[in-house]
N, C-alpha and C positions, 0 to 999 in steps of 0.2 A: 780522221778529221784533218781536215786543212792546217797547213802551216800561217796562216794568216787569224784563220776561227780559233784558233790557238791561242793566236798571242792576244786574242780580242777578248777571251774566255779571261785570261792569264791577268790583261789588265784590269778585268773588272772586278776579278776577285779580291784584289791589292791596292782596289777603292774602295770596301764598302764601308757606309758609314758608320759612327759611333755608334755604339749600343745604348739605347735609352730606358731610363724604365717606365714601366707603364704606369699611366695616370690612375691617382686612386676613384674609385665610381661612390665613394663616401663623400657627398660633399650636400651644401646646400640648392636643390631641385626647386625652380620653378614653382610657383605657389601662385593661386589668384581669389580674390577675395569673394567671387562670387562665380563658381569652377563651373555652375548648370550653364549662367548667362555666357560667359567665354566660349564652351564647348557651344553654344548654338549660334553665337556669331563666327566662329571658326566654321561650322558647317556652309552654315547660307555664303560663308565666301568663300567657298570652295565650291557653289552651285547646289550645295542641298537645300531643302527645308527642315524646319524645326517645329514641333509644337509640344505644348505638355499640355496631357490629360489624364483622365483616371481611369483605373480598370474598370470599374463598370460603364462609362463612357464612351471605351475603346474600338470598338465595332460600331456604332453611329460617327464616331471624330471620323473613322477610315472610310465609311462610307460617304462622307461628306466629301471625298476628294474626288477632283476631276479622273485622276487618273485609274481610279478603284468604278468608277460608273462606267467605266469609257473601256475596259479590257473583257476579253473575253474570255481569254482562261488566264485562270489566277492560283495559284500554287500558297497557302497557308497553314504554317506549323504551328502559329500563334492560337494558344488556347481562346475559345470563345470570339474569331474572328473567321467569317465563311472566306473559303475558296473552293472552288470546282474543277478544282484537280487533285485526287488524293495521292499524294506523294510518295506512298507507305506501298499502294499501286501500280508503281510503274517498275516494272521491269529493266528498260533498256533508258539509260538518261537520253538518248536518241530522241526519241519520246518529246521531251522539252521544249523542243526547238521553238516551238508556239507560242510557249506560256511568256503571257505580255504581262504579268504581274506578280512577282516572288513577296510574299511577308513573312518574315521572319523575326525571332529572337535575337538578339546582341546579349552577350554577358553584361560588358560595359564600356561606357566612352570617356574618351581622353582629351580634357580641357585644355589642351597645348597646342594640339593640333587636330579636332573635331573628329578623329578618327573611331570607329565602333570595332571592337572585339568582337566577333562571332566563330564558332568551331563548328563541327557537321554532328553533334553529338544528336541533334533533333534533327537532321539532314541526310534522309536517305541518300539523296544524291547532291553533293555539295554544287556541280555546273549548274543549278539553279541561280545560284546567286550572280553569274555571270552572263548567261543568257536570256535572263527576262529585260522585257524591255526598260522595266519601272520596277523599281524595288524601295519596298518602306519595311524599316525596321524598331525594332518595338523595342527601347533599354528603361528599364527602374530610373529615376531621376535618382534617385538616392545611389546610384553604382556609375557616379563620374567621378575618376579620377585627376588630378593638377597635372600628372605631365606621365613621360613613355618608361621613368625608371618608377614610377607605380604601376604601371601597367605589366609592365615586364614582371615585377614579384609575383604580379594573379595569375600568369600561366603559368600552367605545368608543364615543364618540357619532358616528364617522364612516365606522361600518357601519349599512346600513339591514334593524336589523332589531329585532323587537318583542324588548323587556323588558322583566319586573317584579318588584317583589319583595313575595313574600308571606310574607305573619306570624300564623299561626294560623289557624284555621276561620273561614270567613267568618262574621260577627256584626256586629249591631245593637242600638242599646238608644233607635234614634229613638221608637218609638210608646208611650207611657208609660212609658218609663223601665223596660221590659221586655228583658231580655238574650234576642235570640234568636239560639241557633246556626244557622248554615247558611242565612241569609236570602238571602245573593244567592250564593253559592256554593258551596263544599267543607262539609258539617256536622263531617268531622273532618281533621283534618291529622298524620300522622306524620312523624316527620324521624330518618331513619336517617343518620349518621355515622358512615362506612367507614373504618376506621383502616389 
C-alpha cells in the first residue's frame, strides 16, 4: 500500500465518530382515525385507484373496468374472478411477456403510505406482478393497517419466500424531471377492498 493511502487510512481511523446507541423502535406509531379512507387516498396519490366492494360483487366490480374489457390476456389467482391464462400452466415465466392484465391477492395494506403487501405463495411465477401491463389487486378491507411497524410484525421473515409491497403504478421522474407511468412496470394499478 502507498505511503500516502496510508496515512489517509491512519487519519480516518483516529476520526471516527462517537458511538451512539441505537434508538429504541418502542415508541408511539402513526395512528389515523379512519385507516380504509387514508390508505385509499394515499393510493389514488400515488396514481392508483381505489374501490370497496363485496365478495360476491367482486367479478362484476372487475368486470366493470376499462382495463379488464380492453386486455386480452389476463393472468387471475383471485378465487371466483375469470382470467384466460392459467398460471399453474406455464412452464417458462418467458411465457408472460403478453399478459396485459395480472389479478391478484394482497395480504394487506398500509394506511401510511397506501402500500399492499403481497408474497408468491398463490404466485406460480411472482414476474407477473411486474410485467403485466395493468394490475388490480384484491385485499379484505378489514386487513389495513395504521403504519410500516404493523406491517412489519405480519411478516414472517422465517419463511423462505418472496415479498413485496407495492404502491401505485410503476413510475419514474429520473430523466428530466419527466413523470413517467409505467416505466419499469404496471402503467395502472387498481385496489379493490372486499368488505
Amino acid at each position: 500500500m502507498s505511503d500516502s493511502r496510508s496515512q489517509i487510512f491512519h487519519a480516518l481511523r483516529h476520526r471516527l465518530p462517537q458511538t451512539a446507541p441505537l434508538p429504541s423502535l418502542d415508541g408511539e406509531w402513526i395512528q389515523f382515525p379512519d385507516p380504509i379512507g387514508k390508505f385509499c387516498d394515499l393510493v389514488v396519490s400515488v396514481g392508483g385507484q381505489t374501490e370497496v366492494c363485496t365478495q360476491t360483487a367482486l367479478q362484476e366490480t372487475i368486470g366493470r373496468l376499462d382495463v379488464y374489457d380492453q386486455s386480452r390476456r389476463i393472468v387471475s389467482t383471485v378465487n371466483g374472478v375469470e382470467g384466460n391464462v392459467d398460471l399453474q400452466q406455464v412452464g417458462d415465466p418467458h411465457e408472460l411477456e403478453d399478459v396485459h392484465l395480472a389479478i391478484a391477492t394482497g395480504q394487506f395494506g398500509v394506511a401510511e403510505n397506501g402500500a399492499i403487501w403481497i408474497d408468491d405463495r398463490a404466485l406460480r411465477h411472482r414476474v407477473v406482478l411486474f410485467i403485466a401491463q395493468h394490475l388490480i389487486l384484491v385485499i379484505p378491507a378489514s386487513e389495513i393497517v395504521h403504519n410500516m411497524h404493523e406491517a412489519y410484525r405480519r411478516i414472517s421473515f422465517t419463511e423462505n419466500h418472496f415479498g413485496v409491497f407495492i404502491s401505485g403504478p410503476s413510475k419514474t421522474a429520473d430523466i428530466e424531471q419527466s413523470l413517467v407511468i409505467g416505466a419499469h412496470g404496471a402503467r395502472s394499478l387498481h385496489v379493490l377492498l372486499v368488505d
